[in-house]
C-alpha positions in Angstrom: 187.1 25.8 13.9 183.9 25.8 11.7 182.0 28.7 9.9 178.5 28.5 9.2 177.7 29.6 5.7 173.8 30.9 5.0 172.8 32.0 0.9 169.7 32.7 -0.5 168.1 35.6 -2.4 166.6 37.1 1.0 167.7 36.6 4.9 165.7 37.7 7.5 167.5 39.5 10.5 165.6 37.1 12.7 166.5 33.9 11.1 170.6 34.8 11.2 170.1 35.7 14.9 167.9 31.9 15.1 171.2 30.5 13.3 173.7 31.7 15.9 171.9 30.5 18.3 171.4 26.9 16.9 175.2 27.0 15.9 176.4 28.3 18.9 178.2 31.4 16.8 179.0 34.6 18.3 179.9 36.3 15.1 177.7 37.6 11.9 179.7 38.7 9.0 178.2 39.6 5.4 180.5 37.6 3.2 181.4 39.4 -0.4 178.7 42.1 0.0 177.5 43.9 -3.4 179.6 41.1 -5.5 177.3 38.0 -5.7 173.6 37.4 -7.0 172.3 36.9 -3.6 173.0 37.4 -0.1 175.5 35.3 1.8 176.6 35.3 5.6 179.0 33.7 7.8 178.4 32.6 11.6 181.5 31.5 13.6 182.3 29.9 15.5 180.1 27.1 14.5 179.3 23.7 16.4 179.5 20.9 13.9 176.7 19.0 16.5 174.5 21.4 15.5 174.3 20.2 11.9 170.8 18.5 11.8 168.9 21.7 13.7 170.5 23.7 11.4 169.3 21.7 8.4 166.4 21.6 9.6 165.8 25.3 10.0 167.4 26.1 6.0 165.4 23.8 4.8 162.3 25.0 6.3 163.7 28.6 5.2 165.0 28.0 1.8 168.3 29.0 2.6 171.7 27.1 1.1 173.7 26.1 4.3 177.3 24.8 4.7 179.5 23.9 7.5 183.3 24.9 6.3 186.9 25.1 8.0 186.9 29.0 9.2 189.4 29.5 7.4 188.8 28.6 4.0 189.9 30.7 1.8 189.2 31.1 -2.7 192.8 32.1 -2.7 193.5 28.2 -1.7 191.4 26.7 -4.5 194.2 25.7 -7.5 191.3 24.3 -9.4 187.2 23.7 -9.9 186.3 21.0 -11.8 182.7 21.6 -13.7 179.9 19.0 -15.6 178.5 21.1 -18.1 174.8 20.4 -18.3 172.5 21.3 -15.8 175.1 22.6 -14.0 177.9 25.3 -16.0 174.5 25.9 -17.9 170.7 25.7 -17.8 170.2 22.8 -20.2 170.6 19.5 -20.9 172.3 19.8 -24.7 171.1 16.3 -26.0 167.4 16.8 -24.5 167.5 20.0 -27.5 169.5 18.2 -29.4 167.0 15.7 -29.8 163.8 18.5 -30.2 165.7 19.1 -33.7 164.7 15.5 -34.6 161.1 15.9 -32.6 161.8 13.2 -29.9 162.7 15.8 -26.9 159.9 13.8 -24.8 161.6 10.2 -25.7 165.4 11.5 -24.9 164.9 13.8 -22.2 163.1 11.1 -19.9 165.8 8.7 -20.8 168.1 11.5 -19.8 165.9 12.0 -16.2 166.5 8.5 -15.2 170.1 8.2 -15.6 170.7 11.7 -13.9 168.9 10.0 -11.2 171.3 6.9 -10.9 168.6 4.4 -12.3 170.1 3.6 -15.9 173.5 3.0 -17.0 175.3 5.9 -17.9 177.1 4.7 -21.0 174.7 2.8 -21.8 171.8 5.4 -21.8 173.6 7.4 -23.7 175.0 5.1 -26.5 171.0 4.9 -26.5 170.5 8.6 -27.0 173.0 9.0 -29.1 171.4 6.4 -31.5 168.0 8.3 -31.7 169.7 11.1 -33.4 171.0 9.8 -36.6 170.2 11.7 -39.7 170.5 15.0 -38.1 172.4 17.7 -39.7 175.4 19.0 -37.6 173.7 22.3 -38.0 171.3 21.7 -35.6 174.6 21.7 -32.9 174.9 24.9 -33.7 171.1 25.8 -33.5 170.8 24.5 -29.7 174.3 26.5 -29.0 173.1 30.1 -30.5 169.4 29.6 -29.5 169.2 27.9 -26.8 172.4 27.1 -24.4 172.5 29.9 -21.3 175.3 30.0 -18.5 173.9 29.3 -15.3 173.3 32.4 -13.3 176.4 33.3 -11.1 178.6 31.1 -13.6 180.6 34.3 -14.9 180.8 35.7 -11.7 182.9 32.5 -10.1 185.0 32.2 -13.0 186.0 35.5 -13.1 186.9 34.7 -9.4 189.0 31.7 -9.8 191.0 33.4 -12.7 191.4 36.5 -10.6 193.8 34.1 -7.8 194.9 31.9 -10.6 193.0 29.0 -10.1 192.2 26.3 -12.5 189.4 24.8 -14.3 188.5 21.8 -16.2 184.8 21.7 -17.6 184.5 17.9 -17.7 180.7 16.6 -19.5 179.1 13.4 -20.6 177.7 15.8 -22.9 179.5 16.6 -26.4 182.9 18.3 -27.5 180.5 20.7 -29.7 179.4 22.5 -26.9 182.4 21.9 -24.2 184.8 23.7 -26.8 182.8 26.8 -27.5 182.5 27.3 -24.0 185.6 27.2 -23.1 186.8 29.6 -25.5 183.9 32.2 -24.4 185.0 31.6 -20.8 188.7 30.8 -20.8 188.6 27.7 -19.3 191.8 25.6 -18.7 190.9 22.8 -20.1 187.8 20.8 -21.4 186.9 17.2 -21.9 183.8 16.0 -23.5 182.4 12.7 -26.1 182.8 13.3 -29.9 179.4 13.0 -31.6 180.8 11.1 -35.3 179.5 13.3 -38.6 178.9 11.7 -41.6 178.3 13.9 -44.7 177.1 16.8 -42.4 175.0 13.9 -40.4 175.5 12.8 -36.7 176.1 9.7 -37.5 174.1 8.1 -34.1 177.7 7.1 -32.7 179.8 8.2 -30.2 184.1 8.1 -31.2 186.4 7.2 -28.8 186.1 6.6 -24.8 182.7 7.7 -23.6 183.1 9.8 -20.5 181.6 8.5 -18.0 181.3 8.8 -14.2 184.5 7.0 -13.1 186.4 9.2 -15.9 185.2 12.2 -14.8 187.0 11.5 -11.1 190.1 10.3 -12.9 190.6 13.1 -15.0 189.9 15.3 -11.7 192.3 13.3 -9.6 195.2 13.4 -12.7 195.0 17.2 -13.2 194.9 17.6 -9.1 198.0 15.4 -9.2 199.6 17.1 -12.3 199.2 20.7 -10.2 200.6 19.3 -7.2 197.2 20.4 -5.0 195.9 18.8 -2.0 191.7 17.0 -2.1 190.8 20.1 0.0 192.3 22.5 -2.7 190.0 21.0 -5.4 186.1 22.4 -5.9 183.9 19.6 -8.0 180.2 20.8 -9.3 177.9 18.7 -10.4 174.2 18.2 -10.5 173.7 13.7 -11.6 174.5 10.4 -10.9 177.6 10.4 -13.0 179.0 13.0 -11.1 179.2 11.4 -7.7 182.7 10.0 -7.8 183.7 13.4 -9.0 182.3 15.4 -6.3 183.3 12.7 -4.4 187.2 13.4 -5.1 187.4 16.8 -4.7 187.6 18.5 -1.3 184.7 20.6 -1.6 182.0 18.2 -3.8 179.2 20.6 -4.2 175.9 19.4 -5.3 174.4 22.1 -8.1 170.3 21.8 -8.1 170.9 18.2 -8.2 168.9 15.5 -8.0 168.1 13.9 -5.0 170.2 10.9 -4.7 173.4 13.5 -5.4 172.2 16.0 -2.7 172.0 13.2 -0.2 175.4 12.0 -0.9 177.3 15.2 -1.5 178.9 17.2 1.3 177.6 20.5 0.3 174.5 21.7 -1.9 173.8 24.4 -3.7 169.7 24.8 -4.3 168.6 28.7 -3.7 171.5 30.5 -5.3 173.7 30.4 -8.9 177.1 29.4 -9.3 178.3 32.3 -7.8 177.2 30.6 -4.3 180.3 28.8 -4.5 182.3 32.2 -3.4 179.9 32.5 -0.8 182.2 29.4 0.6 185.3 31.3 0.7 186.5 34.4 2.1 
């Protein structure tokens, strides 16, 4: 049996009535009232033939849609597996990185195209990377206190997953700088990230050790899975690029996080019109 889960800031009385009809659902249930950013509802039972009408009518709405076992439940999750830019938070670190050393423009359309599958990952970054030699460490620490914000909701869902003592691993292409602090303000399980190499109190333009790229980030997700003894379908995966579709693609619940197209057309679920905290919307 399927639920039908609708999110956005505002839903219309008419439009939930619309989506029980399209979806065949006889029930209409607020889900986690007063507790998310945004308002979320569940319509049950839902016909999974229904999927491209209903689609069709969120999109038109601007509504985040999902099509979920009835019977999922947050208390099931053992562990959410995060990237960190663009997705845990609002920015993409080396794009500010690199407005320290006044080529934001040059990086960040570098950065564009590889989020949207059309460069090599490891090698756009080695790239990147290279561009910001000569820069004092100290600038890390300017984009972190200046500039780096949670994504709306993120607080909310981690505070959930904690609260049934679930796991999380935030897992980035980005930099250890930024995946360590962040784990520490947010208690986070664990944290993997590439080592930017300092020189003197200079980034150095190098990367040390393995860069992580896409196939990494669904290895480490499928090791800790294993290590916890969960099940695919007991595994959330967020992500918002290109190197995160093998990721999403491992997990049970692969959500796509304002992602770029190509991701959103191969995800199973979306997240567009709501924060991080949509992700509850998912579960009862």
């Amino acid at each position: 049996m399927l639920k039908l889960v609708v999110q956005a800031p505002d839903i219309a009385t008419q439009n939930l009535k619309r989506l029980a009809q399209l979806s065949g659902a006889t029930q209409i249930v607020a889900v986690r009232p007063g507790q998310l950013g945004h308002q979320a509802f569940k319509l049950y039972p839902a016909d999974a033939a229904s999927r491209a009408e209903l689609a069709a009518f969120c999109a038109e709405a601007g509504y985040d849609w999902a099509l979920l076992p009835q019977d999922a439940q947050l208390a099931d999750i053992g562990l959410v597996v995060m990237d960190m830019d663009s997705t845990l938070i609002t920015i993409e670190c080396i794009d500010e990185i690199a407005d320290m050393q006044g080529i934001k423009a040059e990086v960040a359309a570098i950065t564009e195209r590889s989020m949207r599958g059309e460069l090599d990952f490891r090698q756009s970054l080695t790239e990147r990377v290279a561009l910001l030699a000569g820069l004092p460490e100290s600038a890390l620490e300017t984009v972190y206190r200046e500039r780096l914000q949670l994504m709306p909701g993120a607080e909310t869902l981690l505070r959930a997953v904690a609260a049934t003592g679930g796991k999380t691993l935030l897992i980035s292409g980005g930099f250890t700088f930024f995946t360590e602090r962040l784990q520490a303000r947010l208690g986070l399980s664990h944290a993997i990230a590439n080592v930017l190499e300092v020189v003197d109190g200079k980034l150095s333009g190098r990367i040390q050790g393995e860069i992580v790229d896409a196939q990494r980030k669904a290895d480490e997700l499928i090791a800790m899975r294993e290590a916890l003894g969960l099940r695919p379908d007991q595994v959330v995966a967020l992500g918002d690029g290109a190197n995160d579709l093998p990721m999403l693609a491992a997990a049970g619940f692969g959500i796509a996080c304002h992602a770029k197209p190509l991701v959103k057309a191969q995800a199973a679920y979306a997240l567009d019109h709501t924060g991080l905290d949509g992700v509850l919307g998912y579960f009862d």
